[in-house]
N, C-alpha and C positions, 0 to 999 in steps of 0.2 A: 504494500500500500504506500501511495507517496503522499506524501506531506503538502498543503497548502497554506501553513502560516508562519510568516517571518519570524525569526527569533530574535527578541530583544538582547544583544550583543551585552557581555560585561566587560567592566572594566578601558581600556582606550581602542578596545573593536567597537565601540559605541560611539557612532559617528556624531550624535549630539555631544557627548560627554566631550572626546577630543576636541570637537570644535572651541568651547568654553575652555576646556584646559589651553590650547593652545594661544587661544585670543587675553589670557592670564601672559603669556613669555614661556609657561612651563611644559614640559613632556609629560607629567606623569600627574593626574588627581592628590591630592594632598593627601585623600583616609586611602587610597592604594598604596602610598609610597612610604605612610606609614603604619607598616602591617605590625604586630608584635609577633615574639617568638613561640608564643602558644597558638596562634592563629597560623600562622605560618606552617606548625604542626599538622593542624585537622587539614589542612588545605594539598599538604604532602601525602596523606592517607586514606584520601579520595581519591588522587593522583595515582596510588600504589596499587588500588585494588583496579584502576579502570583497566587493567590487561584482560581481568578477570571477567569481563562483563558477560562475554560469548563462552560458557562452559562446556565443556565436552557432554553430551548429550549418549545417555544409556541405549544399547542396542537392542535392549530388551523391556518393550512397552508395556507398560502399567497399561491394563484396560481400563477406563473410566463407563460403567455402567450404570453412575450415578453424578451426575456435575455437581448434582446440588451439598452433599456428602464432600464432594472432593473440594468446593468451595472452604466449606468450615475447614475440611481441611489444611488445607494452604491460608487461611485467617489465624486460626490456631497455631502452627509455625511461625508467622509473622510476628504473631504477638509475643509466642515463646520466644522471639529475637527482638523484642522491645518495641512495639510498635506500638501506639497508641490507638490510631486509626487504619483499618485497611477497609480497603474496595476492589469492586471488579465491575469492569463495564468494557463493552466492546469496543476497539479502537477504531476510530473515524480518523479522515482524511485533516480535519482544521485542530486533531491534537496532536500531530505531526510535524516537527518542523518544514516551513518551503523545501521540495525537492526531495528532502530523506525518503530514503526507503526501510520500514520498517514489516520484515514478511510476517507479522504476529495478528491473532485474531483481536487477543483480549489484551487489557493490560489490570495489573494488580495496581492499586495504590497504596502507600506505608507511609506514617506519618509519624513521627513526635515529636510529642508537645516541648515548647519549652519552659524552662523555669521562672515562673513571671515573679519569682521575688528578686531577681536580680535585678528588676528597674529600681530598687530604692539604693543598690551600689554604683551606680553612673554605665555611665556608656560603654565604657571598655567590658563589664562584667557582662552587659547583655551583648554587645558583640560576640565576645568567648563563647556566650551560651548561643547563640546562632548558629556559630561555625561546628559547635561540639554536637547539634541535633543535627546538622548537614553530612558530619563525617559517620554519627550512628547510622544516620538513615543509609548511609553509601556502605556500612555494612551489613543492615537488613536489606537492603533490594541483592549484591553477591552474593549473601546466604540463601536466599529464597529463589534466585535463578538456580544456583547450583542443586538448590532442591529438589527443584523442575526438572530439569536435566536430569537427574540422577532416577529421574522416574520415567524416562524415555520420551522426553517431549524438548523443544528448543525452546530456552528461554534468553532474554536481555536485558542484562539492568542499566537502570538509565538512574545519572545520577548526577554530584557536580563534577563528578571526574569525568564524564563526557555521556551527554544524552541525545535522544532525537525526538523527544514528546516534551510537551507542553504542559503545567503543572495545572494552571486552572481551570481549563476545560473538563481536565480530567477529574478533579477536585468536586465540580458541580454535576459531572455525569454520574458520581461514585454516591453522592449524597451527602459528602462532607459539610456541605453547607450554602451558602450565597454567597455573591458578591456584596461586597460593603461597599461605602462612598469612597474609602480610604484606597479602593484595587486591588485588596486581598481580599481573598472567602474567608467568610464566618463561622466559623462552629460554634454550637450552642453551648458546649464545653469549654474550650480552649479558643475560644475566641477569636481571632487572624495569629496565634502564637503558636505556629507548628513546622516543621518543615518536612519533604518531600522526599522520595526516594521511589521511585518504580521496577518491574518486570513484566516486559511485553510477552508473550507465549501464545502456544498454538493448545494448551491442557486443556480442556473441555469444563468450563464452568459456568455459575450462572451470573447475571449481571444484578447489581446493585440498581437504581434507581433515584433521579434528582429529588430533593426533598423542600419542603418551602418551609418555614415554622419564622416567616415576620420579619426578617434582618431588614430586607428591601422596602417595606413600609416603616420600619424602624428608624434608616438611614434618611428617608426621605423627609423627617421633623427632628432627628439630634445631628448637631453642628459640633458634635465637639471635638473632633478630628480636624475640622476647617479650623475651631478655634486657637487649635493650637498647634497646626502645621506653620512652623516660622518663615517658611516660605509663598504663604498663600495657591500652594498649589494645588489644592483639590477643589474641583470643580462644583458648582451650584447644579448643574445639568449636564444628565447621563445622554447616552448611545443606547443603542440594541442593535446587538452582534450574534448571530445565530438564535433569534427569538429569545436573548435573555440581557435584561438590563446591565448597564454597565457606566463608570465611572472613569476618565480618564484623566491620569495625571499629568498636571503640566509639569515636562520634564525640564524645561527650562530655569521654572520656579524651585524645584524641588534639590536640582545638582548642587547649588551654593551653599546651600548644608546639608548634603548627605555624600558629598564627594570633593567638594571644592575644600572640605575641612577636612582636620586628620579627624575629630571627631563625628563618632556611630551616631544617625538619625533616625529613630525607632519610633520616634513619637506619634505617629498616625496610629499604629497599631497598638504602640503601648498606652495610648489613653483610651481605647478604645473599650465602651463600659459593657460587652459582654463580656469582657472575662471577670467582672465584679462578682459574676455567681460561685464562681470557683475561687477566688482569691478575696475577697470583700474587704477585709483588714487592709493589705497590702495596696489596694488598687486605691481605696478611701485616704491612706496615706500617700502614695504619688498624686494623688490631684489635685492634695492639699499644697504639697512641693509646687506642683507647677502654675494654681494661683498664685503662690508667693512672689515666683519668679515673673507670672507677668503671661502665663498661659505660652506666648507665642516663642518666650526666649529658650535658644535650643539646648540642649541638655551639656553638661561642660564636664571636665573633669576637676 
């Protein structure tokens, strides 16, 4: 199946980003250039495993006589490998990057959450904690291909060590959640605080289902993500992209504190008050911080 949607490019493959870096005098974004040594780590260890992504696949096929069975099963794996969230939904051509060819029917999604008491230690702590659900999740999608595989079927994990699918399409086909104003999906748990990790496959399963439970009518009377984006860059008025609403950031606005500084900009997501249900202490404590500060001033070290 080939791919029909552009991938948002990171770091100086991002043609807006470089352009602004470079209209600065500089080569390199500020929070790129200054990475730390633990960040550096996870980033090395998604790197190590992406050889691993295509597993040698068993010459002797598990019959699947029951998808719905083998479902739970491959959820139950996932999880036994730390996953917070999984899904399964069939892969489409717009969750695909442009051009990729990925030859798999379905794709699994795997998620964890992150630890959202790290917003009351600053920026660096929730970055660490970013990269370190990035590098888990890059080892639950290689343990769960090789899973695959090892039950006579071809699997792919896609991950930040190198992917060809799309996180939020998949995210909303799976039933993770909605999009929110801020451009990530919602979950009624963990709020936009999770990160991604997949396995494309041809194992015979059944598919999950989009779910709605209010984020989208929710977003469309709380501002508090506007309020306190210091860049003014989330928009008053959505798009609809494949029959489902949508929020687009202005990336212009957003790069001069989420790239053009060496400091981590988290704050759409992190004030974001669904995750109040699950953290309510915590979340009641950073809002108070960030009125002090002034709502829109960006988080510092």
């Amino acid at each position: 199946m080939r791919g029909t949607t552009p991938r948002r490019e990171q770091g100086m493959a991002d043609p807006v980003l470089a352009e602004m870096v470079h209209a600065t005098g500089a080569t390199e974004s500020r929070h790129y250039a200054a990475v730390k040594p633990t960040i550096q780590a996870y980033r090395a260890s998604w790197v190590k495993l992406a050889p691993y992504r295509d597993g040698p696949v068993n010459s002797q096929r598990v019959t699947v006589s029951d998808p719905a069975a083998m479902t739970a099963q491959i959820k139950a794996k996932a999880a036994e490998s730390g996953a917070n969230l999984v899904g399964v939904c069939r892969l489409q051509p717009h969750m695909i990057d442009l051009g990729a060819e990925v030859p798999h029917e379905f794709v699994i999604a795997c998620c964890v959450a992150e630890d959202y008491e790290k917003v009351i230690q600053g920026p660096d702590a929730v970055e660490e904690e970013a990269m370190r659900t990035y590098a888990k999740c890059t080892e639950i999608a290689t343990t769960l291909a090789s899973y695959v595989g090892d039950m006579g079927y071809p699997a792919r994990a896609h991950h930040n060590g190198a992917s060809e699918v799309q996180a939020i399409p998949i995210f909303y086909q799976v039933g993770f959640g909605e999009l929110g104003r801020h451009g990530s999906l919602i979950n009624e748990k963990y709020g936009a605080s999770f990160r991604p990790g997949f396995v494309t496959t041809d194992l015979p399963l059944v598919e999950d289902r989009p779910r709605q439970f209010g984020v989208q009518d929710f977003c469309m009377n709380c501002n508090v993500c506007q309020r306190n984006c210091p860049g003014d860059a989330i928009p008053q008025d959505h798009v609809m992209t494949h029959g489902v609403k949508r929020w687009l950031i202005d990336l212009e606005k957003c790069y001069p504190y989420s790239r053009l500084r060496e400091e981590y900009c988290h704050l759409c997501v992190d004030v974001c008050p669904y995750i109040v249900k699950s953290h309510p202490d915590t979340y009641k404590a950073f809002m108070r911080e960030r009125r002090q500060v002034g709502y829109k001033t960006p988080k510092t070290y």
